[in-house]
Phi, psi and omega in degrees: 000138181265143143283113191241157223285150158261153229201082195293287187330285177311326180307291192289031177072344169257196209245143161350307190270003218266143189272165176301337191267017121299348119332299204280307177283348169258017174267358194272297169329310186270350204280310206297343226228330159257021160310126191290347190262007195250334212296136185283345179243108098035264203285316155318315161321312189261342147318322184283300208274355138320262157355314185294316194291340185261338167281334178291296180359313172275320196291298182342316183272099178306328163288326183285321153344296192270336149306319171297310205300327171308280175001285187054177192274041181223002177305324161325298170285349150322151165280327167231158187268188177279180143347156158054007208258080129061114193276348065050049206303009201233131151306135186045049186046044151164335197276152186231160267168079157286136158098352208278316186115001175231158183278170181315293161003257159298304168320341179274285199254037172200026217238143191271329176252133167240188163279141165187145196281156191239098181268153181303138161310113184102004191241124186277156195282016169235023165284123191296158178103157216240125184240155180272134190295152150339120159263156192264168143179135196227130181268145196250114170274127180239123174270154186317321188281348181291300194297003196257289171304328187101204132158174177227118202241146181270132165240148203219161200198109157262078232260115178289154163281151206223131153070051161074016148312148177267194181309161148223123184267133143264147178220106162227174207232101161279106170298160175247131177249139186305147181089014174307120189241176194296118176129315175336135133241158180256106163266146162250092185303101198120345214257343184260196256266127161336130179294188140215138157100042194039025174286142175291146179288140188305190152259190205231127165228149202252118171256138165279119184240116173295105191284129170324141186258120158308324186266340191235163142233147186267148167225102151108244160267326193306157182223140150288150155233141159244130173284136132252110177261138164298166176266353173289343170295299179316301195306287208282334189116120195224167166238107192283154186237130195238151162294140143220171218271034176233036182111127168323121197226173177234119140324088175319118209226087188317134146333118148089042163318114174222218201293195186021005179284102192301128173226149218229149235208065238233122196090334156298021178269198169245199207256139188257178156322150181032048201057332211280147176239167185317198180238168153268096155225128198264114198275120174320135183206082170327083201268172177243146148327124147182149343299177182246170186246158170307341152303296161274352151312305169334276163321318176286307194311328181277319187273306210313319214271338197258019193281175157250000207275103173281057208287353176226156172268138191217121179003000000 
């Protein structure tokens, strides 16, 4: 199978030598601007916002990273691959994959789980007798509202052929069931690599990967946010109108807030133990102003002079 190579940096528009946190605001900017629930084309829209997710996934990880950036866009023609890089250039050693939401690419060299055959102990895989096929594993980008919500994805598993069979495509209707957390798998049992010698056929497993959000990150059920307040916001109190993944909601933001302060959002998470779901919590973050106009130079300048405020203690 060729794999062809992805080229992350340009997906998100930046340049190689580029910080984590320029990585980070321009995978937010486009995430924000391809989101399937914002996009105005849908499908292009979730095409895109794929693609946004598997380059940060990578760039976003200082180990995935730093493994690509080894790579480079000449990996065919390495003499080697990098340390820890797949002797297989095919997911699950042969088998290839529609619908998961990551390209062949990252399924070949970043994708965490593959198919390898699982032989009886003491028994080599070219040993007469009957050994059980190949297990599978393929990774599934579930966006938070999928994983919130539930939902159903068509997978399509393409299969090499073995002791001279041809190829064979599979199509199965992957249930999501809400609540799926990062890491999860889902088996099909029976769906992976042909037994021999009348040995059972391996399985088929969907590992759950929680596609990046521009507005939020997960701990658990719980979802994060970072708030950004003016300080006149901070000072006086405000009622912030916030994203959450059931829709805009609006948020109190209590007189005299101030940076790292958590305000909590209770039931706006993703779904917990016993129908119940996690929390929302939006962590406070003061920006200053800049630039400022002369006017409002002004204006701070005149409260500097009339504050009482002491924020350091000083001699």
């Amino acid at each position: 199978m060729a794999v062809k190579f992805q080229d992350y940096y340009a997906t998100l528009g930046v340049a190689r030598t580029a910080t984590a946190e320029e990585i980070k605001l321009s995978f937010r900017k486009l995430a924000r601007i391809h989101h399937p629930d914002v996009a105005k084309d849908k499908v292009s829209g979730e095409a895109k916002f794929k693609e946004i997710n598997e380059a940060y996934e990578v760039l976003g990880d200082p180990e995935k990273r730093k493994r690509y950036d080894e790579l480079g866009p000449d990996w065919q023609n390495a003499g080697s691959r990098p340390q820890g890089g797949p002797r297989d250039p095919s997911p699950g050693g042969g088998f290839e994959y529609d619908g998961t939401g990551f390209s062949d690419f990252f399924e070949s060299f970043f994708s965490g789980g593959r198919g390898g055959r699982h032989s009886p102990p003491g028994r080599p895989d070219d040993a007469d007798g009957p050994f059980p096929g190949r297990d599978v594993e393929a990774d599934l980008l579930v966006p938070l509202e999928e994983a919130l919500r539930g939902a159903s994805r068509k997978i399509t598993l393409r299969r090499p052929g073995e002791n001279g069979q041809p190829e064979r495509t599979d199509t199965y209707q992957v249930r999501i069931p809400p609540g799926v957390h990062e890491g999860q798998r889902i088996r099909l049992a029976g769906q992976g690599g042909p037994g021999h010698g009348g040995a059972n056929a391996g399985d088929l497993y969907l590992r759950m990967r929680l596609a990046r959000h521009p507005d939020f990150n997960v701990d658990g059920t719980d979802l994060l946010l970072d708030l950004d307040l003016a300080p006149w916001e901070a000072v006086l109190g405000v009622q912030a109108n916030i994203p959450t993944l059931d829709g805009r909601t609006t948020l109190r933001v209590p007189a005299g807030t101030a940076t790292g302060t958590r305000l909590r959002l209770r039931g706006l998470g993703l779904p917990a133990a016993g129908g119940t779901r996690g929390d929302l919590f939006a962590t406070v973050r003061v920006c200053t102003p800049n630039p400022v106009s002369d006017q409002e130079r002004a204006l701070w300048t005149e409260l500097a002079k009339i504050s009482h405020y002491k924020p350091r203690t000083e001699p």
